[in-house]
N, C-alpha and C positions, 0 to 999 in steps of 0.2 A: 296567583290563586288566592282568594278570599280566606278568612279563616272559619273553623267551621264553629259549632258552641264550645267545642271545648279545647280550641284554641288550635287546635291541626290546622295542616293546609288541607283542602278538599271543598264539598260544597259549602255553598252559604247557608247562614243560618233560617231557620224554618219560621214564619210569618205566622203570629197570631190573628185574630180574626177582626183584628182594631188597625191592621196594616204594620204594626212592631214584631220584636223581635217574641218567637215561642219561649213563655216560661217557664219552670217546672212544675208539674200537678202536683204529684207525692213522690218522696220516696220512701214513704210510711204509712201507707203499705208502697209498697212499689209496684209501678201504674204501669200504662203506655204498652203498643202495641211491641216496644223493642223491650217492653221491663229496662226504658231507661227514667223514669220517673216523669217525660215527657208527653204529651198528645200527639206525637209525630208519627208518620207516618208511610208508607211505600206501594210499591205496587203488590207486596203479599200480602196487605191488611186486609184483606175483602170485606171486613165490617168497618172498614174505617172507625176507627177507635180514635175519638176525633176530640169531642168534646169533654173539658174537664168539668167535673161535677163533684157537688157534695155530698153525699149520699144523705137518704129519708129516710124514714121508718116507711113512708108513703110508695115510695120508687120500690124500695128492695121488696116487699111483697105486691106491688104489679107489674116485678119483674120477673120473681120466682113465680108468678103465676101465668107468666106468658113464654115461661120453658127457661129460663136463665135464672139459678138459684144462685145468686151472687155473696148471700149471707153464711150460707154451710160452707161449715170448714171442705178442703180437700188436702188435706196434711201429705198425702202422696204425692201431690201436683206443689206442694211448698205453698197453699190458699190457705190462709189462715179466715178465709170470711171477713165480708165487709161489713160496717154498722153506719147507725146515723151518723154523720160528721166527719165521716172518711172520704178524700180526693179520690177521684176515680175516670180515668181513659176513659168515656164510657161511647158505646158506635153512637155514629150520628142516627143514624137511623132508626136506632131503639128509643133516644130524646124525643125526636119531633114522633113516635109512636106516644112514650109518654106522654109530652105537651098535648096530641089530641086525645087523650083519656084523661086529661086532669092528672097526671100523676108525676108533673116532671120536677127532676132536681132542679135546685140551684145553680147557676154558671160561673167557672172563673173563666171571664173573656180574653184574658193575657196570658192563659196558657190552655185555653182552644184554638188549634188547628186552623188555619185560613181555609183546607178545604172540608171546613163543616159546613162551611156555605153553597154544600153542593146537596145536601140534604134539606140545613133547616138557614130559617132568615135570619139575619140577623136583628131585625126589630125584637121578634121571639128572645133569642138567645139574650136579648140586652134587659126586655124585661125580667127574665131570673136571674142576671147576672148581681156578683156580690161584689164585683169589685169598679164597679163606675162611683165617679164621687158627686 
């Protein structure tokens, strides 16, 4: 059996969207649909929480304006709010929503999900990406 990322036996490791190995987003704040600091992903994520992002001044208010206040704290839920410059899971779904208003973050392509390419393209995704050289 393969080893998995963090060295167990069990599955293989999770595919970025460049065909490598999934990186780490954050774990500062701490990301990801498991809260393991990764874009990874399962069959309970139903927002696929896919792609990593940088957060905007731009994104976080057209996103608290499209029902997702991502900024305000939730101190009961352990959300301390996110700001400009902070790595974030974020759904595919809600990006290429951004991307067609003009409002999308930034991408790291080596630690988004291989299936966020079941929402957004990867042309897209490469043009806001920050970490092609």
């Amino acid at each position: 059996m393969p080893l998995d990322m963090t060295g167990e036996r069990g599955r293989s490791p999770s595919l970025n969207v460049l065909g490598g190995t999934l990186e780490t987003c954050s774990i500062r704040p701490m990301t990801g649909f498991f809260r393991e600091g990764c874009c990874d992903t399962g069959p309970g994520d139903l927002g696929s929480h896919t792609v990593c992002v940088v957060m905007t001044e731009k994104f976080l208010q057209f996103s608290k304006l499209a029902g997702n206040d991502l900024s305000t704290p939730i101190p009961a839920a352990g959300f301390s709010g996110l700001k400009p410059g902070d790595r974030w899971c974020l759904c595919a779904p809600r990006w290429q929503e951004a991307l067609e208003n003009n409002s999308a973050p930034r991408v790291v392509l080596r630690a988004t999900h291989l299936e966020a390419l079941e929402y957004c393209a990867l042309e897209d995704l490469k043009r806001f990406a920050i970490d092609l050289a």
